[in-house]
TIFIVEX-539866 format. One record per residue (C-alpha): residue in three letters; x, y, z. Coordinates in steps of 0.05 Angstrom, whole numbers, plus 32768, in hexadecimal, padded with zeros to 4 digits. Example, Ala and Ser with C-alpha at 12.3 -4.5 7.8 and 13.67 -1.06 7.14 Angstrom:
// TIFIVEX-539866
r res = ALA&xx = 80F6&yy = 7FA6&zz = 809C
r res = SER&xx = 8111&yy = 7FEB&zz = 808F
END
This chain:
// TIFIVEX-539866
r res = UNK&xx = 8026&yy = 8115&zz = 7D26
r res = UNK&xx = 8020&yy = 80CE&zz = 7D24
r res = UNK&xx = 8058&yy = 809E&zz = 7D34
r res = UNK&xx = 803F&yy = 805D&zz = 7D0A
r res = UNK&xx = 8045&yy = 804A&zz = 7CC6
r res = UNK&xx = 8018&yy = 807C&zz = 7CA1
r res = UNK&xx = 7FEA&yy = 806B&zz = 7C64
r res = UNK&xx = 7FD4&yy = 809B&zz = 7C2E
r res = UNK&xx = 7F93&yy = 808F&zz = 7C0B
r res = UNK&xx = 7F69&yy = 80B8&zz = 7BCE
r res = UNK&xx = 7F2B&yy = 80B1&zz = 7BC4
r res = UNK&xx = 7F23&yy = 8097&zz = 7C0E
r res = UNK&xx = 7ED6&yy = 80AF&zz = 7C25
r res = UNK&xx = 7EAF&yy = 807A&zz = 7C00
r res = UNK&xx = 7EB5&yy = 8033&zz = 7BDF
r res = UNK&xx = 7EF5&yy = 8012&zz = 7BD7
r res = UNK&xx = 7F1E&yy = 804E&zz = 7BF3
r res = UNK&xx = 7EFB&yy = 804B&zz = 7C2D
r res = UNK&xx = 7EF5&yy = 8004&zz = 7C41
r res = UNK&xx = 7F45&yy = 800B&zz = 7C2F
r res = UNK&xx = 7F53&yy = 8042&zz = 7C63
r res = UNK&xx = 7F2E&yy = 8022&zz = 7C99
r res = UNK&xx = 7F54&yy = 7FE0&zz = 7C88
r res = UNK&xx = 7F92&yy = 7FFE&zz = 7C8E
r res = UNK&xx = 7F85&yy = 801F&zz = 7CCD
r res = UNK&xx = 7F79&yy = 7FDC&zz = 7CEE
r res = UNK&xx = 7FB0&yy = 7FC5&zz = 7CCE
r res = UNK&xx = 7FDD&yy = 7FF4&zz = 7D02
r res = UNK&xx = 7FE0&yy = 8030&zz = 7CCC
r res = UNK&xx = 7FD3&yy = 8083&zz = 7CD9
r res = UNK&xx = 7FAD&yy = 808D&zz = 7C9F
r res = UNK&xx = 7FA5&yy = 80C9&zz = 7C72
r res = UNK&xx = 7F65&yy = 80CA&zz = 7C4F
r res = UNK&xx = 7F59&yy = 80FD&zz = 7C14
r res = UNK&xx = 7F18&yy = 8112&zz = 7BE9
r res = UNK&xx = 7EF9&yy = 8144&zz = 7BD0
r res = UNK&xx = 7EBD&yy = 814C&zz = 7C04
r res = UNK&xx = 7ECA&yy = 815A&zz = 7C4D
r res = UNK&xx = 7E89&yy = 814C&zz = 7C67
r res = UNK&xx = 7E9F&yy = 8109&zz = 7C4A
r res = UNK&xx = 7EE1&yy = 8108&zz = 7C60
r res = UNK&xx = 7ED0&yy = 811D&zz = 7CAA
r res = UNK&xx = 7E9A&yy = 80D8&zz = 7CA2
r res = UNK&xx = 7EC6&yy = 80AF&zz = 7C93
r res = UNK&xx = 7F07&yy = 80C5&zz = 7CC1
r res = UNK&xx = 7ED1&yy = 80B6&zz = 7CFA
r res = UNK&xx = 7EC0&yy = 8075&zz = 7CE5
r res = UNK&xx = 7F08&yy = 8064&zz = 7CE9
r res = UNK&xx = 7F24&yy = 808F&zz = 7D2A
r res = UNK&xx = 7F5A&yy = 80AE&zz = 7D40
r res = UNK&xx = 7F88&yy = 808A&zz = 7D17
r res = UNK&xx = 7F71&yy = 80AF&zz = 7CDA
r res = UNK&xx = 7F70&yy = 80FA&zz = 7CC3
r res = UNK&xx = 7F50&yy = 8112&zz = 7C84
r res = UNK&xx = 7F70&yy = 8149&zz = 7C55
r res = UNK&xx = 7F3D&yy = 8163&zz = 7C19
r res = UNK&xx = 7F5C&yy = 816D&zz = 7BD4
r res = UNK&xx = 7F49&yy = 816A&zz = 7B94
r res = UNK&xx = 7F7F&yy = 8143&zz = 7B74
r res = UNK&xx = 7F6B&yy = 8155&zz = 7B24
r res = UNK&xx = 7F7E&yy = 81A0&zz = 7B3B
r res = UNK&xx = 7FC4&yy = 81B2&zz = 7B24
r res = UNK&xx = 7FF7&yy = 81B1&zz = 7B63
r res = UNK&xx = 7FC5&yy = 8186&zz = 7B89
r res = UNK&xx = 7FE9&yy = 814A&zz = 7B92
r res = UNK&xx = 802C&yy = 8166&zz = 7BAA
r res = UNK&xx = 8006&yy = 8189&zz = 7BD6
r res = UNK&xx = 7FDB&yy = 814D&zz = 7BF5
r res = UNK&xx = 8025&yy = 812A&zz = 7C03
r res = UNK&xx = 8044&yy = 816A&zz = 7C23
r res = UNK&xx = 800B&yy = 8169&zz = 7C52
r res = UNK&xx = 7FFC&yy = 8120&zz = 7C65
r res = UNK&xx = 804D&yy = 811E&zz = 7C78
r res = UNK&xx = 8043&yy = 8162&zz = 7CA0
r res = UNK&xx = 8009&yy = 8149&zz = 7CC0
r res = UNK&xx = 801B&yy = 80FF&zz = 7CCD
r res = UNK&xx = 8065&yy = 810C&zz = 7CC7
r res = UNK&xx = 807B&yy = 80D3&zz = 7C92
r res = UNK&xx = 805B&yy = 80A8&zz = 7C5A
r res = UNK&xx = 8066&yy = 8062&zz = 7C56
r res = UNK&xx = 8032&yy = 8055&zz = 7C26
r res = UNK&xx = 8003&yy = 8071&zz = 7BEF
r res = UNK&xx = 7FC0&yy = 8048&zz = 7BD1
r res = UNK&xx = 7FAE&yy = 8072&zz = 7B94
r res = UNK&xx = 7F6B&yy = 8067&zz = 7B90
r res = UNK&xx = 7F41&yy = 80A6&zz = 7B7C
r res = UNK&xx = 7F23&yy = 8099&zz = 7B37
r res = UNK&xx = 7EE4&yy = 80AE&zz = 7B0B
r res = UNK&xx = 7EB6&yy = 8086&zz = 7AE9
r res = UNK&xx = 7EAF&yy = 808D&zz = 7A9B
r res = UNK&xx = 7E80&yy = 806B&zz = 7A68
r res = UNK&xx = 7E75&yy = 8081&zz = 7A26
r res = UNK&xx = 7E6A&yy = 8062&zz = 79E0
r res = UNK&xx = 7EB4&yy = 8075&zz = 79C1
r res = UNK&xx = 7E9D&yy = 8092&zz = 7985
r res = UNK&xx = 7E74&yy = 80D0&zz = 79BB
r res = UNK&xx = 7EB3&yy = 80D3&zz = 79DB
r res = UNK&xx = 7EC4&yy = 811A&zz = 79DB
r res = UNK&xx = 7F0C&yy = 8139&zz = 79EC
r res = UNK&xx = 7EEF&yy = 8155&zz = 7A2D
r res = UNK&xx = 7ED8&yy = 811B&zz = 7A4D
r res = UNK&xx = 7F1D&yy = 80F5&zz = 7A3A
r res = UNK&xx = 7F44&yy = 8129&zz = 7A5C
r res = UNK&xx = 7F0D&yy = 812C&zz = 7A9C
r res = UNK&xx = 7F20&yy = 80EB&zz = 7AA3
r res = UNK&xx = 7F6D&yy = 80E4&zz = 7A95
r res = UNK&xx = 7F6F&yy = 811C&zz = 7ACE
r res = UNK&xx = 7F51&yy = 80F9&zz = 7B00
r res = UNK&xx = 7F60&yy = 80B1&zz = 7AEE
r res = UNK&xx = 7FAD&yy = 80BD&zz = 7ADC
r res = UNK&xx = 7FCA&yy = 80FB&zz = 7ADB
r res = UNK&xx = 7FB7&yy = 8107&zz = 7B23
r res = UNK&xx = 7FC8&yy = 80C5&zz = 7B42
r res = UNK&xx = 8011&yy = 80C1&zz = 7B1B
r res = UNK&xx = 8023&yy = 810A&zz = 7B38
r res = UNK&xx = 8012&yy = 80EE&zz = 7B7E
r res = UNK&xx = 8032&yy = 80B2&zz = 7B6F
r res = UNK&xx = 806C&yy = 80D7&zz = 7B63
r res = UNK&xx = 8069&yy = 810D&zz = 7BA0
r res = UNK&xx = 805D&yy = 80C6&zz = 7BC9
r res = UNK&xx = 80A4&yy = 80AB&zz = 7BA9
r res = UNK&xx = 80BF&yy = 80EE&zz = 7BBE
r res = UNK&xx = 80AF&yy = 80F7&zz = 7BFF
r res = UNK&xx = 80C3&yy = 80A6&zz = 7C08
r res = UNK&xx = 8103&yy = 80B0&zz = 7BED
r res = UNK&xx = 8113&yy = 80E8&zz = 7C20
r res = UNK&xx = 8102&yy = 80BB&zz = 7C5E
r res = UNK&xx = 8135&yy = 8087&zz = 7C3F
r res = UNK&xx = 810B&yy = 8049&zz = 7C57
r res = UNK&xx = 80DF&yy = 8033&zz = 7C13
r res = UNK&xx = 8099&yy = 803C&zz = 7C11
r res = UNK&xx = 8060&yy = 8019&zz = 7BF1
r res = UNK&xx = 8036&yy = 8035&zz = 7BB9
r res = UNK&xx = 7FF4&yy = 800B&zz = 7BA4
r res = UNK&xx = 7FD0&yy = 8024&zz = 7B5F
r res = UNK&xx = 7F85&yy = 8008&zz = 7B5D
r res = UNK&xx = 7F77&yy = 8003&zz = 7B1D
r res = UNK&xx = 7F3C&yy = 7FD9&zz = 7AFB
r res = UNK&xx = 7F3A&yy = 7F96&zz = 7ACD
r res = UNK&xx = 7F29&yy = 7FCA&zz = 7AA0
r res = UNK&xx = 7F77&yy = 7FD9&zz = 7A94
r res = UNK&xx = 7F7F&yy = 7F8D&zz = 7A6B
r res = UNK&xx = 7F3C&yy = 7F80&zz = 7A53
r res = UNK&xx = 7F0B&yy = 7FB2&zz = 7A23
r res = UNK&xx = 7EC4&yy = 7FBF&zz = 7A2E
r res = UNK&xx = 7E99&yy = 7FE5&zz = 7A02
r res = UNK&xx = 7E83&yy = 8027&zz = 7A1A
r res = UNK&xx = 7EC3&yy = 8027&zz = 7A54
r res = UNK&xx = 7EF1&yy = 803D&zz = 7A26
r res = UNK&xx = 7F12&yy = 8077&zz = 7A43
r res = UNK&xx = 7F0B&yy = 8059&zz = 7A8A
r res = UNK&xx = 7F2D&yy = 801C&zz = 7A6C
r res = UNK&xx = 7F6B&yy = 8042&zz = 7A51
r res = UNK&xx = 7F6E&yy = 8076&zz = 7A91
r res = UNK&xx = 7F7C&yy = 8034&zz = 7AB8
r res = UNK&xx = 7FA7&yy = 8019&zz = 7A82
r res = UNK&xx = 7FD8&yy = 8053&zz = 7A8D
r res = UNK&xx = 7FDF&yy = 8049&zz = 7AD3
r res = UNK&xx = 7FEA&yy = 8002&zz = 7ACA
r res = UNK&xx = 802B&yy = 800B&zz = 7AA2
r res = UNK&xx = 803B&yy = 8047&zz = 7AD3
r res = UNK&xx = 8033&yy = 8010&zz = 7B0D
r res = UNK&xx = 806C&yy = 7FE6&zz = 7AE9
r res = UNK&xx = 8091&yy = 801E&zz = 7AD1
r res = UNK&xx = 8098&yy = 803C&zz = 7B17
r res = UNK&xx = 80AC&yy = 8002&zz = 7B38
r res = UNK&xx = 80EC&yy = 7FFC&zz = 7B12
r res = UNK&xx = 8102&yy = 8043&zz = 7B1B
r res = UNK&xx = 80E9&yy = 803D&zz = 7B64
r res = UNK&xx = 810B&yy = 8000&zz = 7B7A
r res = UNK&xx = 814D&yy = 801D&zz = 7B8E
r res = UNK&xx = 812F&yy = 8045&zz = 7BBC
r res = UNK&xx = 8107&yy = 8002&zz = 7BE1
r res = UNK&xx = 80C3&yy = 8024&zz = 7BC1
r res = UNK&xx = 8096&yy = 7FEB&zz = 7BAC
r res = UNK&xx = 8062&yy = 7FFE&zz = 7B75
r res = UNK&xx = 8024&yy = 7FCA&zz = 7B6A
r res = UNK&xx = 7FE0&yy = 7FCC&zz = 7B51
r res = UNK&xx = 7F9B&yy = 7FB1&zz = 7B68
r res = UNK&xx = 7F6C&yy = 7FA6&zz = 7B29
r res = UNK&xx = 7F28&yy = 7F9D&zz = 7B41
r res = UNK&xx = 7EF0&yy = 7F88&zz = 7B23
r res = UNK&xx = 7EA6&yy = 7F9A&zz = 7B2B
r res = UNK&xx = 7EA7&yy = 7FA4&zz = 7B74
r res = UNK&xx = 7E6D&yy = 7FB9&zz = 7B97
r res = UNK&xx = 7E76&yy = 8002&zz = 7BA8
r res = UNK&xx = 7E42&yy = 803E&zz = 7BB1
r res = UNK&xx = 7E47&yy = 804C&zz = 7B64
r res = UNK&xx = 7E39&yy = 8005&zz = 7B4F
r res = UNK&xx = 7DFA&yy = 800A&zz = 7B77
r res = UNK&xx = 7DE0&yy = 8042&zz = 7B5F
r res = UNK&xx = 7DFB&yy = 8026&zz = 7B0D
r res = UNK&xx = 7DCC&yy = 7FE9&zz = 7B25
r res = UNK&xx = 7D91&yy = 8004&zz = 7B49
r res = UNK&xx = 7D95&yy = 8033&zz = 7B08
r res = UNK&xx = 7D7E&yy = 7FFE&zz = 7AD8
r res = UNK&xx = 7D37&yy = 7FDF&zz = 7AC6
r res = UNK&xx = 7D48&yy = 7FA9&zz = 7AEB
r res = UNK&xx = 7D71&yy = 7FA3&zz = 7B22
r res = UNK&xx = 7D75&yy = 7F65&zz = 7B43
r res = UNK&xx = 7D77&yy = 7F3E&zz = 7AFC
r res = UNK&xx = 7DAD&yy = 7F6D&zz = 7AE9
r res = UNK&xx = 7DD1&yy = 7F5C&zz = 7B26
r res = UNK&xx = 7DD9&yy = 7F12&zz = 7B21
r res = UNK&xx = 7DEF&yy = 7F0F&zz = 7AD5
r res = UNK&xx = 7E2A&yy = 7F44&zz = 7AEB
r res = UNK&xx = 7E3A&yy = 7F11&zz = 7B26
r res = UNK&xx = 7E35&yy = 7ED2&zz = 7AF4
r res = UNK&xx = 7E6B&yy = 7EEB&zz = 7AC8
r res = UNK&xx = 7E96&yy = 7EE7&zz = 7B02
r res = UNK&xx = 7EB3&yy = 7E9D&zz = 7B08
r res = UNK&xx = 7EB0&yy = 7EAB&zz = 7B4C
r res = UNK&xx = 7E63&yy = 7EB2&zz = 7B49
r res = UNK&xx = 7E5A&yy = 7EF3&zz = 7B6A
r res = UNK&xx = 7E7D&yy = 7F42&zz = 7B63
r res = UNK&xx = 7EB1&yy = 7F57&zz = 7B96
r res = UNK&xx = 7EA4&yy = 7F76&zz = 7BD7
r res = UNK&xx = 7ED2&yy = 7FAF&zz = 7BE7
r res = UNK&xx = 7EF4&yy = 7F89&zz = 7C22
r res = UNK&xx = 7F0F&yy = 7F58&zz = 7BE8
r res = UNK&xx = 7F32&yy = 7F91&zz = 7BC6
r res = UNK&xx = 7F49&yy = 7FB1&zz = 7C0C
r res = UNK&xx = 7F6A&yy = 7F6F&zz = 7C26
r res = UNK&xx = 7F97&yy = 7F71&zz = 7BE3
r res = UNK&xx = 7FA5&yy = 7FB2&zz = 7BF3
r res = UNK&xx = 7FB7&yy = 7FA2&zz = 7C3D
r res = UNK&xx = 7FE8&yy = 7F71&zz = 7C25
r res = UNK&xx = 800E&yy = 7F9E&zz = 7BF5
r res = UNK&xx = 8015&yy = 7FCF&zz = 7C28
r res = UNK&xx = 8030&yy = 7F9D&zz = 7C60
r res = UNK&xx = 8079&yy = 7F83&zz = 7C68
r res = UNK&xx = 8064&yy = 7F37&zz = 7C4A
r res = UNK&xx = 805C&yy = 7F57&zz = 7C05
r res = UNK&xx = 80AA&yy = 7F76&zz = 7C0D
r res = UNK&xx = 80C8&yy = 7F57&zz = 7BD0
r res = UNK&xx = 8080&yy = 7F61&zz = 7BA0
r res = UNK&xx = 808B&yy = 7F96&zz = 7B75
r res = UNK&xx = 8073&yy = 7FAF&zz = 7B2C
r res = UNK&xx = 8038&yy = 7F7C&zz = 7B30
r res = UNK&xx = 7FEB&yy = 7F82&zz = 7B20
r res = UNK&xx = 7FBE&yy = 7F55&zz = 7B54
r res = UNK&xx = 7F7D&yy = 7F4B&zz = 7B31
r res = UNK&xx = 7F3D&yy = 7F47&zz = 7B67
r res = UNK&xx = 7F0C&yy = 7F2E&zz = 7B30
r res = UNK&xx = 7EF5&yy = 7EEB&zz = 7B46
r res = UNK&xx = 7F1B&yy = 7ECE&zz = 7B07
r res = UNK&xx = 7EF0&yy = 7F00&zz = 7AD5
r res = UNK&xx = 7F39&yy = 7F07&zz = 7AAB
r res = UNK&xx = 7F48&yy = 7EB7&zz = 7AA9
r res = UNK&xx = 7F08&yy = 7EA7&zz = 7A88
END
C-alpha cells in the first residue's frame, strides 16, 4: 500500500495514457494503470517501476468502473486523482452510421468514463481531502469533421459532463478539467498514416493545418495533464485546456 499521492489512469498501456502514467509517476505519484490487456499492462507498469501497479478491466462492462475504484483504493489505499483517458476511435460517413456502432462508442467514450468519474468523486469524497479528476477529450468536442461524427459527439458529452461535474464537485475540493487534444501522434495515428497511399505527403499536410506547424507529441498532452493534477492548478476547475497548436483559433 502506497503512502504518496496516488494517480488513476484508463487507457494507460499505450499512447497518451501511457506517456501520462509514467509522467505522473515522476511527478512523485503511485500510479494505478488500467486496460484491457495484461500483457500490456505488465509492459508498461515495468517501464515505469515500482511506483506503479496495473489492474485489468474492461470499463464498457457493466459494474466495471466501480469496481476499478474499489480496487486501486484497496491496493494503493487512497485516490487523489483520476485521468479518464480510455477512448475508441470512430469514423464513419453519418448517413452508414448504424445504432450499433453509436452505442459501441457511447460505451466506451462516455458512459464508461462518467461512471468512473463518479466512483472517483465517491471514493474522494470519503477521504475528505478533494481530489482531481482530468477528462481527455479531443478538439473534436467544439469543432465537426465529416466522417467523426459519433467520435465528435461521444467527446461532446463528456465535455459538458467535465463542467457539469465541477460545480456539483466543488464543495467537496474535487476539481474537474479537461485536456482536448488534437492530432497527437499515438500508435493509432501511425498506423491511420502508414495506412494511406502516401504517407509522408499525408503527414505534412495534417502537420500544416496546425498553426503550430507540426501534430502533438504525447508528452505535450501529458505535461497539461501533470499540471491539472498538481497543487498550482488548485483553484482551476470546470475548464477545457486545448493542446492543438492553435488548430481551434484559426
Amino acid at each position: 500500500m502506497s503512502t504518496k499521492k496516488v494517480a488513476l489512469v484508463t487507457g494507460a498501456t499505450s499512447g497518451i495514457g501511457l506517456v501520462v502514467a509514467q509522467t505522473l509517476a515522476s511527478d512523485g505519484f503511485f500510479v494505478v494503470l488500467t486496460g484491457r490487456s495484461q500483457a500490456r499492462g505488465d509492459q508498461a507498469v515495468a517501464s515505469i517501476g515500482d511506483n506503479a501497479v496495473f489492474i485489468p478491466a474492461d470499463l464498457a462492462e457493466p459494474g466495471a468502473p466501480a469496481r476499478l475504484v474499489e480496487q486501486s483504493v484497496a491496493q494503493a489505499g487512497r485516490l487523489d486523482v483520476l485521468v479518464n483517458n480510455a477512448a475508441i476511435d470512430h469514423t464513419n460517413d453519418l448517413l452508414e452510421v448504424g445504432d450499433d456502432e453509436i452505442r459501441e462508442t457511447f460505451a466506451t467514450n462516455t458512459f464508461a468514463p462518467m461512471s468512473t468519474m463518479i466512483a472517483a468523486a465517491r471514493a474522494m469524497k470519503q477521504q475528505g481531502d478533494g481530489g482531481s479528476i482530468i477528462n481527455v477529450t479531443s478538439r473534436l468536442a467544439s469543432i465537426g469533421v465529416p466522417t467523426m461524427g459519433v467520435y465528435s459527439a461521444s467527446k461532446g458529452a463528456m465535455l459538458a459532463f467535465t463542467t457539469a461535474g465541477a460545480i456539483d464537485l466543488a464543495p467537496f475540493n474535487i476539481r474537474v478539467n479537461a485536456v482536448a487534444p488534437g492530432m497527437t501522434r499515438t500508435p493509432l495515428y501511425e498506423e491511420w498514416i502508414q495506412g494511406l497511399d502516401n504517407p509522408e505527403e499525408k503527414a505534412r499536410e495534417v502537420a500544416a493545418a496546425v498553426p503550430m506547424g507540426r501534430i502533438a507529441e504525447p508528452e505535450d498532452v501529458a505535461a497539461v495533464v501533470s499540471f491539472l493534477a498538481s497543487p498550482e492548478a488548485s483553484y482551476l476547475t470546470g475548464t477545457s485546456i486545448p493542446v492543438e497548436g492553435g488548430y481551434l483559433a484559426k
